[in-house]
N, CA, C and O atoms as a printed pandas DataFrame, in Angstrom:
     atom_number atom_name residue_name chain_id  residue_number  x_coord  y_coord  z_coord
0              1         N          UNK        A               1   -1.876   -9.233  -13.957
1              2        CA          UNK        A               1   -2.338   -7.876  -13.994
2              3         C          UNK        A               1   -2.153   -7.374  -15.423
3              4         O          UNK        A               1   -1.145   -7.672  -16.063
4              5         N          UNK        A               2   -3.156   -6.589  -15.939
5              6        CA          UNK        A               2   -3.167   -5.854  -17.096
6              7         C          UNK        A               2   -3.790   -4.590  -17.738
7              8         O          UNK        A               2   -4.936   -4.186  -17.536
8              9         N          UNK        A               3   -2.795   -3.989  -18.597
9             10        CA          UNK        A               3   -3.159   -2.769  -18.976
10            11         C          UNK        A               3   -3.916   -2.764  -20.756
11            12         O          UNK        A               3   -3.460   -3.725  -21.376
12            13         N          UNK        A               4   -4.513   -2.258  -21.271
13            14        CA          UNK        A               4   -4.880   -2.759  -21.936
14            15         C          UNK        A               4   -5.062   -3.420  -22.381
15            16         O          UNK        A               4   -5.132   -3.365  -23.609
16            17         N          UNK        A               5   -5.262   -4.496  -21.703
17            18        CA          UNK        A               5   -5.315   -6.088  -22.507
18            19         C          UNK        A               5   -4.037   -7.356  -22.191
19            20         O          UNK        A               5   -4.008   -8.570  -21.992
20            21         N          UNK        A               6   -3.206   -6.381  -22.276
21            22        CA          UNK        A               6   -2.216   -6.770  -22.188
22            23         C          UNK        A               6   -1.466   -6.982  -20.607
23            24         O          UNK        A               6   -1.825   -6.289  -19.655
24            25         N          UNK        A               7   -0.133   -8.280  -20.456
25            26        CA          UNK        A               7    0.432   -8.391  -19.433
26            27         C          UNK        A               7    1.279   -7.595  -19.077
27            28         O          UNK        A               7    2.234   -7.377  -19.823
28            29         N          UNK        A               8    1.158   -6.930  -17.814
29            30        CA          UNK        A               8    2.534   -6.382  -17.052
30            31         C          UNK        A               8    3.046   -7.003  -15.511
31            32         O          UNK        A               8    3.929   -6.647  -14.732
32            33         N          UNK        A               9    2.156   -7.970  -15.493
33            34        CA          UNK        A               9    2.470   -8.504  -14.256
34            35         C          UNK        A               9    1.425   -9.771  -13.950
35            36         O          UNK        A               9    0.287   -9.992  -14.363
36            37         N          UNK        A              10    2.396  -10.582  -12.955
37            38        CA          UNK        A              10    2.127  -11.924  -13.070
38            39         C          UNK        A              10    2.312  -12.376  -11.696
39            40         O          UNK        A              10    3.494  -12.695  -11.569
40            41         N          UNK        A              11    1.443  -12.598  -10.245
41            42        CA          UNK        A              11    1.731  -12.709   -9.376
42            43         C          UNK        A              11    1.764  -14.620   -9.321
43            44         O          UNK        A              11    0.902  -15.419   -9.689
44            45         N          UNK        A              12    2.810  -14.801   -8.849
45            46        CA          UNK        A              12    2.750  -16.133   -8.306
46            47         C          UNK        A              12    2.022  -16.724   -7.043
47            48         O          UNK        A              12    2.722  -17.331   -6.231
48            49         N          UNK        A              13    0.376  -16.567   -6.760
49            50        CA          UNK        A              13   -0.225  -16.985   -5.886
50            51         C          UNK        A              13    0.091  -17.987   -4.723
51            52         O          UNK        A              13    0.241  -17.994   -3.501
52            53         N          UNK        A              14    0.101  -18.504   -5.385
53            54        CA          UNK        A              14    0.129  -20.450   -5.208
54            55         C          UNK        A              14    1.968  -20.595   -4.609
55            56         O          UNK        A              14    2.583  -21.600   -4.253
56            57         N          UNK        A              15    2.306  -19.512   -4.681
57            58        CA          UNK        A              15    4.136  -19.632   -4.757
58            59         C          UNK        A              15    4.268  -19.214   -2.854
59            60         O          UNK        A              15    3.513  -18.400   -2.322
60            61         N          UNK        A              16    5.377  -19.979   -2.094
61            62        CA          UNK        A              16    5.903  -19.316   -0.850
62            63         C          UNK        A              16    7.099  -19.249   -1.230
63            64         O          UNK        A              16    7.630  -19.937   -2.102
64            65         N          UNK        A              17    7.681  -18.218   -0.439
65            66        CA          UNK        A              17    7.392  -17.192   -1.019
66            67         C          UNK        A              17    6.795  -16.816   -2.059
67            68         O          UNK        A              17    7.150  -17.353   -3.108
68            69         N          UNK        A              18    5.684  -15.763   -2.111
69            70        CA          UNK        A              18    5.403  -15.234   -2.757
70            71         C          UNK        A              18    6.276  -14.489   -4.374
71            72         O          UNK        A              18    7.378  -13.974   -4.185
72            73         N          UNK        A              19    5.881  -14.494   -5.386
73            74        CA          UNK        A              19    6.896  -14.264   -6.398
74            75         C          UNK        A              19    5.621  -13.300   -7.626
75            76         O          UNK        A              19    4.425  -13.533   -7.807
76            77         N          UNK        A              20    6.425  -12.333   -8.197
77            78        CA          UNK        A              20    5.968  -11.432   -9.492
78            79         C          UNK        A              20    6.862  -11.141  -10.655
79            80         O          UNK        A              20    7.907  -10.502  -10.786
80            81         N          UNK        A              21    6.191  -11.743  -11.352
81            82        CA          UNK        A              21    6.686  -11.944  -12.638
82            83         C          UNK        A              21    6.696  -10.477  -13.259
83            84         O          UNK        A              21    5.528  -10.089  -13.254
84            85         N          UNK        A              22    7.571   -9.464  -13.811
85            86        CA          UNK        A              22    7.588   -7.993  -14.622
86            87         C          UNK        A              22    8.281   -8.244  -15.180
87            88         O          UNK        A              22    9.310   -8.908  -15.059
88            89         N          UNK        A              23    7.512   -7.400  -16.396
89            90        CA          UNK        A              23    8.739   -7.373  -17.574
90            91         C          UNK        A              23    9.770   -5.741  -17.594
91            92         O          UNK        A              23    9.522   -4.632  -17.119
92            93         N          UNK        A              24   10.835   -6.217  -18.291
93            94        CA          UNK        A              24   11.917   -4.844  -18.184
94            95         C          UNK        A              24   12.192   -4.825  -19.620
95            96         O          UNK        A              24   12.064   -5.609  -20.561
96            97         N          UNK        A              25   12.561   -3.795  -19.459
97            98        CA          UNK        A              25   14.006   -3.228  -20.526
98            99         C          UNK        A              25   14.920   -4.568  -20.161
99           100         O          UNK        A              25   15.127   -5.172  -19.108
100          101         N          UNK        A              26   15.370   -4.747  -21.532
101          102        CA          UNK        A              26   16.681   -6.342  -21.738
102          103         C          UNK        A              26   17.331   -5.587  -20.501
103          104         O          UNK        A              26   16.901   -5.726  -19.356
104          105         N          UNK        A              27   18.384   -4.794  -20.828
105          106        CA          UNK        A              27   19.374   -4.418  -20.242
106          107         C          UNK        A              27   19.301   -4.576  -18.376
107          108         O          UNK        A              27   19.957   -5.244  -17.577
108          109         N          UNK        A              28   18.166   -3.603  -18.231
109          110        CA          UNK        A              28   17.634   -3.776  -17.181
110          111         C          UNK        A              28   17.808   -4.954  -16.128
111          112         O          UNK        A              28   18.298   -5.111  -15.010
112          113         N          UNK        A              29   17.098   -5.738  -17.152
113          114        CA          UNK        A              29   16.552   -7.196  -16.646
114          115         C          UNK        A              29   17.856   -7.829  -16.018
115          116         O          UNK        A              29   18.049   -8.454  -14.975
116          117         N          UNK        A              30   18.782   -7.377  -17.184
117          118        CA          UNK        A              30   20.059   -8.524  -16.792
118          119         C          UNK        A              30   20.910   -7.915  -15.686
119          120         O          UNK        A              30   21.653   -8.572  -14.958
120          121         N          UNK        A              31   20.697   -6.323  -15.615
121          122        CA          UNK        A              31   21.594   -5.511  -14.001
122          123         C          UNK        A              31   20.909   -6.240  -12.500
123          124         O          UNK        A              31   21.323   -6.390  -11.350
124          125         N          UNK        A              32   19.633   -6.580  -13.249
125          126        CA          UNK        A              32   18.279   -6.316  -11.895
126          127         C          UNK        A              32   19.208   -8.145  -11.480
127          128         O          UNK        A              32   19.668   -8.552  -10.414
128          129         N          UNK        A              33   19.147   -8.818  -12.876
129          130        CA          UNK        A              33   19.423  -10.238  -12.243
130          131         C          UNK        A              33   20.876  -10.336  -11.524
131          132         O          UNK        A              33   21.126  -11.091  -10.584
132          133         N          UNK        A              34   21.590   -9.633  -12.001
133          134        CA          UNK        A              34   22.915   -9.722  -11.392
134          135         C          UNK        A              34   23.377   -9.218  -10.245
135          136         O          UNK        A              34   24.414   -9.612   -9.709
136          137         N          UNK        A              35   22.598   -8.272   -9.777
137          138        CA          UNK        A              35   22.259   -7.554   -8.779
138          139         C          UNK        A              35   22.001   -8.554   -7.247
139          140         O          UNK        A              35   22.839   -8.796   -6.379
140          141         N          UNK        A              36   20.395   -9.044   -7.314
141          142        CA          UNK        A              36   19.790   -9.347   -7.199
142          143         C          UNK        A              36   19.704  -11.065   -7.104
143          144         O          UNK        A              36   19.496  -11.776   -8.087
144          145         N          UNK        A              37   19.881  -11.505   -5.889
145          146        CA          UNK        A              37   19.727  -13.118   -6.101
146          147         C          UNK        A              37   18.188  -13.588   -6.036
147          148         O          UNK        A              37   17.805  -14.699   -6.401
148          149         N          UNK        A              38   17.533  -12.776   -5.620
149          150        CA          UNK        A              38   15.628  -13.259   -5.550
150          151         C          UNK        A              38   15.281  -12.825   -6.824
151          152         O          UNK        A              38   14.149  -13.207   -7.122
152          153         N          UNK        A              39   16.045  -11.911   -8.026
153          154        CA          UNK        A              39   15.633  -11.312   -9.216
154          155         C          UNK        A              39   16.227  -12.796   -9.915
155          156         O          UNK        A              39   17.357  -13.224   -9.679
156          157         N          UNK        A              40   15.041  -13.613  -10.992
157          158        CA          UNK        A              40   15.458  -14.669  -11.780
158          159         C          UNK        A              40   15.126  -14.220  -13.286
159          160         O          UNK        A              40   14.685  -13.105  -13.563
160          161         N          UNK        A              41   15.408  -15.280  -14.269
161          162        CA          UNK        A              41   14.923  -14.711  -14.984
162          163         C          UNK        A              41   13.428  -15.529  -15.632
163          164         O          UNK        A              41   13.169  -16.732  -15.608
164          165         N          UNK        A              42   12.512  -14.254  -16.258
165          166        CA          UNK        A              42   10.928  -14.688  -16.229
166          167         C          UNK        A              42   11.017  -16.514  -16.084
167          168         O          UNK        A              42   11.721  -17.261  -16.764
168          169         N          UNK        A              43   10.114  -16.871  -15.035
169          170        CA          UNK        A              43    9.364  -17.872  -15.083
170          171         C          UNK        A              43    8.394  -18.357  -16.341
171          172         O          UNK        A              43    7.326  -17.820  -16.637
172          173         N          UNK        A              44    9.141  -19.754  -17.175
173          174        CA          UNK        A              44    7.971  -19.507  -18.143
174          175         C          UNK        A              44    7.575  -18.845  -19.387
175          176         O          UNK        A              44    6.738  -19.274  -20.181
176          177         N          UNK        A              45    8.442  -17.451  -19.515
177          178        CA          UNK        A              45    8.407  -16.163  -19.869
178          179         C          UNK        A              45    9.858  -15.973  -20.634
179          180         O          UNK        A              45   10.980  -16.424  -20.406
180          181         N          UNK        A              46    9.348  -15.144  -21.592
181          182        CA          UNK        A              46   10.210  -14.702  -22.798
182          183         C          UNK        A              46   11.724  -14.163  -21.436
183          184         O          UNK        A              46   11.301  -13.395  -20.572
184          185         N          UNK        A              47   12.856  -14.440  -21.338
185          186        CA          UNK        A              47   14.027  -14.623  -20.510
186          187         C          UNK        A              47   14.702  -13.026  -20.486
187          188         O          UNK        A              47   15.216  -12.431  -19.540
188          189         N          UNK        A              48   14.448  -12.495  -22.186
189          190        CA          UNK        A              48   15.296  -11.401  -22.485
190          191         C          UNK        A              48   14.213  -10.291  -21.790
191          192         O          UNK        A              48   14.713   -9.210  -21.481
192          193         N          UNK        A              49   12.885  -10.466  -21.545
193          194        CA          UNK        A              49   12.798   -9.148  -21.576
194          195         C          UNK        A              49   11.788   -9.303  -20.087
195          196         O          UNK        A              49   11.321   -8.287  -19.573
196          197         N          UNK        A              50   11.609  -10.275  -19.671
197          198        CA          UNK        A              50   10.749  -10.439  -18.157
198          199         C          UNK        A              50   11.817  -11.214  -16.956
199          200         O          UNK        A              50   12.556  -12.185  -17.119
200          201         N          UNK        A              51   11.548  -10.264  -15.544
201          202        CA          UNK        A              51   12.210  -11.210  -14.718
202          203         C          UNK        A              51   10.890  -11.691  -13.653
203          204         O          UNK        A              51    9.932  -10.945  -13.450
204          205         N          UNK        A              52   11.006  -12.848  -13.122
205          206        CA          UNK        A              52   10.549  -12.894  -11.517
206          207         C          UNK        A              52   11.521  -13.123  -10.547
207          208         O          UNK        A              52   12.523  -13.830  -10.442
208          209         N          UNK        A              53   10.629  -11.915   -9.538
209          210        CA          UNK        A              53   10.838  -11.958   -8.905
210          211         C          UNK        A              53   10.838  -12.851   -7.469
211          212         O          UNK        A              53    9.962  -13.705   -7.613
212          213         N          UNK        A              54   11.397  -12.978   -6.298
213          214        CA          UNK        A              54   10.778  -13.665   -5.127
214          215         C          UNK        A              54   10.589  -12.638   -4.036
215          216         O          UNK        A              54   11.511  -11.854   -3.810
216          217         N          UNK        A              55    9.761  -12.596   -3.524
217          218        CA          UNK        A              55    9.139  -11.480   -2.457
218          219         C          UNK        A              55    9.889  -12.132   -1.248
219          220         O          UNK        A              55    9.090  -12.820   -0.613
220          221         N          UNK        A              56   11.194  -12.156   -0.689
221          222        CA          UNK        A              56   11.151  -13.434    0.544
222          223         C          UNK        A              56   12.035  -11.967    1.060
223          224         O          UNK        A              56   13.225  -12.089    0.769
224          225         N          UNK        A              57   11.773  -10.845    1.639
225          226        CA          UNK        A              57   12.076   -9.840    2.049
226          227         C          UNK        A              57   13.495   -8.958    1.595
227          228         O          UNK        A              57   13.807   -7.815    1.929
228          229         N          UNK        A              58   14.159   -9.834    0.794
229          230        CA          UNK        A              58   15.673   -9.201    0.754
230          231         C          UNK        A              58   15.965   -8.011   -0.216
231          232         O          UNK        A              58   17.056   -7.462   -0.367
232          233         N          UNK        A              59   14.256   -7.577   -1.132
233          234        CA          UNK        A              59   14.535   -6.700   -1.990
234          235         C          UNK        A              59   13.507   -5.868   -1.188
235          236         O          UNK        A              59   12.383   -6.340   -1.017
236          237         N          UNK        A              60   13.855   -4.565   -0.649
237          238        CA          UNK        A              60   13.292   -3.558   -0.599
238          239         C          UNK        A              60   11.682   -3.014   -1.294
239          240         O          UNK        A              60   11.750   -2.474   -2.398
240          241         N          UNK        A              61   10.152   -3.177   -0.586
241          242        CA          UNK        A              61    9.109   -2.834   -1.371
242          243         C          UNK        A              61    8.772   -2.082   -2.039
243          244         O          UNK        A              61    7.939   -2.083   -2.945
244          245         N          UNK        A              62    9.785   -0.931   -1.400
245          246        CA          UNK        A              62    9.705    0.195   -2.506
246          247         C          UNK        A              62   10.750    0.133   -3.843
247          248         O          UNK        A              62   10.889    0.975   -4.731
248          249         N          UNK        A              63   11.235   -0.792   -3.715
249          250        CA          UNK        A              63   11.872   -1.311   -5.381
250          251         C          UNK        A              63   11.022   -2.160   -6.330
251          252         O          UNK        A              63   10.947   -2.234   -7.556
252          253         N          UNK        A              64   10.442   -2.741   -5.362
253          254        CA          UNK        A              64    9.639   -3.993   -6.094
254          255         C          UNK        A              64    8.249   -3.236   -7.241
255          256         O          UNK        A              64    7.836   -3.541   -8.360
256          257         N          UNK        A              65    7.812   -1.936   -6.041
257          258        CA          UNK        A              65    6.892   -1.732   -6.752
258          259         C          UNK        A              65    7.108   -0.491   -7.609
259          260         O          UNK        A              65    6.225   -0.021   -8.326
260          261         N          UNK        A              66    8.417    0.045   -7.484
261          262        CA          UNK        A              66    8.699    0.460   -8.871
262          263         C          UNK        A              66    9.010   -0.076  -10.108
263          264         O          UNK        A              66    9.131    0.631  -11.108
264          265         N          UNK        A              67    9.181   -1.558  -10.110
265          266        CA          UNK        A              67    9.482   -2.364  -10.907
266          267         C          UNK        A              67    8.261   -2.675  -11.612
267          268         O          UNK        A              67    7.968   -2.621  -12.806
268          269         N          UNK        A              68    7.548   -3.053  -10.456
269          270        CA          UNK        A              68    6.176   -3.075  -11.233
270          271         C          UNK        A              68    5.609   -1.848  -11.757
271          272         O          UNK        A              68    4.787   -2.130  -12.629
272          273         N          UNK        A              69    5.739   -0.362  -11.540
273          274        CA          UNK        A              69    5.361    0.514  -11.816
274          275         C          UNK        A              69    6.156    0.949  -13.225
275          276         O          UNK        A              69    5.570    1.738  -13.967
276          277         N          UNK        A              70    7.224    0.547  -13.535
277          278        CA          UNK        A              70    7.976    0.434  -14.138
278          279         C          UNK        A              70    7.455   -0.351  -15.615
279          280         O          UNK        A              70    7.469    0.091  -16.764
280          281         N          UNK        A              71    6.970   -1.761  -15.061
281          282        CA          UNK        A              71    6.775   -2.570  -16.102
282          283         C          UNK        A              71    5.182   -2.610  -16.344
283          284         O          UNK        A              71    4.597   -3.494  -16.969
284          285         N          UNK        A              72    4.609   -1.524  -15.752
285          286        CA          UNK        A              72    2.789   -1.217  -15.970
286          287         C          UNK        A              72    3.374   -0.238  -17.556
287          288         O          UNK        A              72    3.118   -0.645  -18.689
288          289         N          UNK        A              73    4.188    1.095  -17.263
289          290        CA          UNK        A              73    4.764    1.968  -18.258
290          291         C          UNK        A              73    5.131    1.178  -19.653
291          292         O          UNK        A              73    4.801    1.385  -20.821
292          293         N          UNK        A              74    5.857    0.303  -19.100
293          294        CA          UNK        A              74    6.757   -0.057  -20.578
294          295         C          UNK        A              74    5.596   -0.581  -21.264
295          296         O          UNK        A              74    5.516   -0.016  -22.355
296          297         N          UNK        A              75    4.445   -1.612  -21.059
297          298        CA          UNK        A              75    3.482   -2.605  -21.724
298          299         C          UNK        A              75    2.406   -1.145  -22.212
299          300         O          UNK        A              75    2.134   -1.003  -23.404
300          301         N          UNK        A              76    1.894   -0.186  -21.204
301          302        CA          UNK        A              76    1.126    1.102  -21.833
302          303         C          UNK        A              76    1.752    1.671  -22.810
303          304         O          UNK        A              76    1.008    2.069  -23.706
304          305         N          UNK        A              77    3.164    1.900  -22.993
305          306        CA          UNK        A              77    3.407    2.781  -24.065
306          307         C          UNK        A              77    3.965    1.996  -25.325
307          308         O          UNK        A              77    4.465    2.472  -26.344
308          309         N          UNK        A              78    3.740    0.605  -24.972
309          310        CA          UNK        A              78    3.338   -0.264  -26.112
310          311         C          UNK        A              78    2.668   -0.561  -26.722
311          312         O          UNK        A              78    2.902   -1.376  -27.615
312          313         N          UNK        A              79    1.135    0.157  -26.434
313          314        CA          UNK        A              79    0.188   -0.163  -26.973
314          315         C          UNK        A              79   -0.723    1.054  -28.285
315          316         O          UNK        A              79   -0.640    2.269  -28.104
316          317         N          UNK        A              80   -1.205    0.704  -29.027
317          318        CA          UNK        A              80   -1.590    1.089  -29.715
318          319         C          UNK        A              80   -2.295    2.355  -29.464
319          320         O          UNK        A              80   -3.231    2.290  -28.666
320          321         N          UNK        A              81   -1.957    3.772  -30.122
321          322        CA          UNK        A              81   -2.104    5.249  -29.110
322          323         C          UNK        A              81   -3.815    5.330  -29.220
323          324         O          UNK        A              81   -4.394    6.377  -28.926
324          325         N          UNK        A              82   -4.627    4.001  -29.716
325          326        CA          UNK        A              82   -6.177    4.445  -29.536
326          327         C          UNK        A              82   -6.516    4.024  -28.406
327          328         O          UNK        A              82   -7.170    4.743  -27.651
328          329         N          UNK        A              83   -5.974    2.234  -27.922
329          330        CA          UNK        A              83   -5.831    2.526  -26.674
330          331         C          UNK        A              83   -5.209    3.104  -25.388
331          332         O          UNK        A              83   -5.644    3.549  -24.326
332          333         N          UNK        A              84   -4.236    2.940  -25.838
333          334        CA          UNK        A              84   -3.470    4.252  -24.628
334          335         C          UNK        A              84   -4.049    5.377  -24.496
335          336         O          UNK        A              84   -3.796    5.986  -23.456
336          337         N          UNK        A              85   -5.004    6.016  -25.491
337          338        CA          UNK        A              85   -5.724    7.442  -25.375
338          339         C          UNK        A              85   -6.698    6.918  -24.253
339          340         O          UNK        A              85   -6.744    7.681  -23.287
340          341         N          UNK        A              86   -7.379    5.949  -24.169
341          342        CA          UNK        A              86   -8.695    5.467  -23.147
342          343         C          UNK        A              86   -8.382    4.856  -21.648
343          344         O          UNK        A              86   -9.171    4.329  -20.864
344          345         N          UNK        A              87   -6.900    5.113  -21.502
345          346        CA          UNK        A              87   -6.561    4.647  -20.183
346          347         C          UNK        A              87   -6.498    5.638  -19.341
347          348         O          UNK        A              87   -6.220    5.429  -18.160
């Protein structure tokens, strides 16, 4: 999934459980992993600043998709304010 161009999310299709890759705030990332035994860190993916996730019910949906709502924000207000003006 992407916001200007850019990644904020990464569903693992092909994955059973199902799994989504978001990126965080470092800090974040590392509460969410410690927290969290289905929270890993990014698949694939830069470690410090993306986790995936595993969808196998034990994290709450309405966390998940603030996470993702979360990590749609952080990649938009990264982007350059000509595109961020057109979103």
């Amino acid at each position: 999934m992407k916001v200007g161009g850019k990644i904020f999310a990464i569903i693992g299709e092909d994955k059973e459980p199902l799994t989504v890759s978001i990126k965080c705030e470092p800090e974040i990332a590392l509460v969410l992993r410690s927290t969290h035994d289905s929270v890993q860190p990014g698949y694939h993916l830069n470690k410090r600043h993306w986790n995936t996730v595993t969808l196998d019910g034990t994290i709450d949906d309405r966390h998940v998709l603030q996470w993702v709502d979360d990590s749609y924000d952080l990649v938009r207000d990264g982007l350059p304010s000509k595109i961020r003006d057109q979103i």
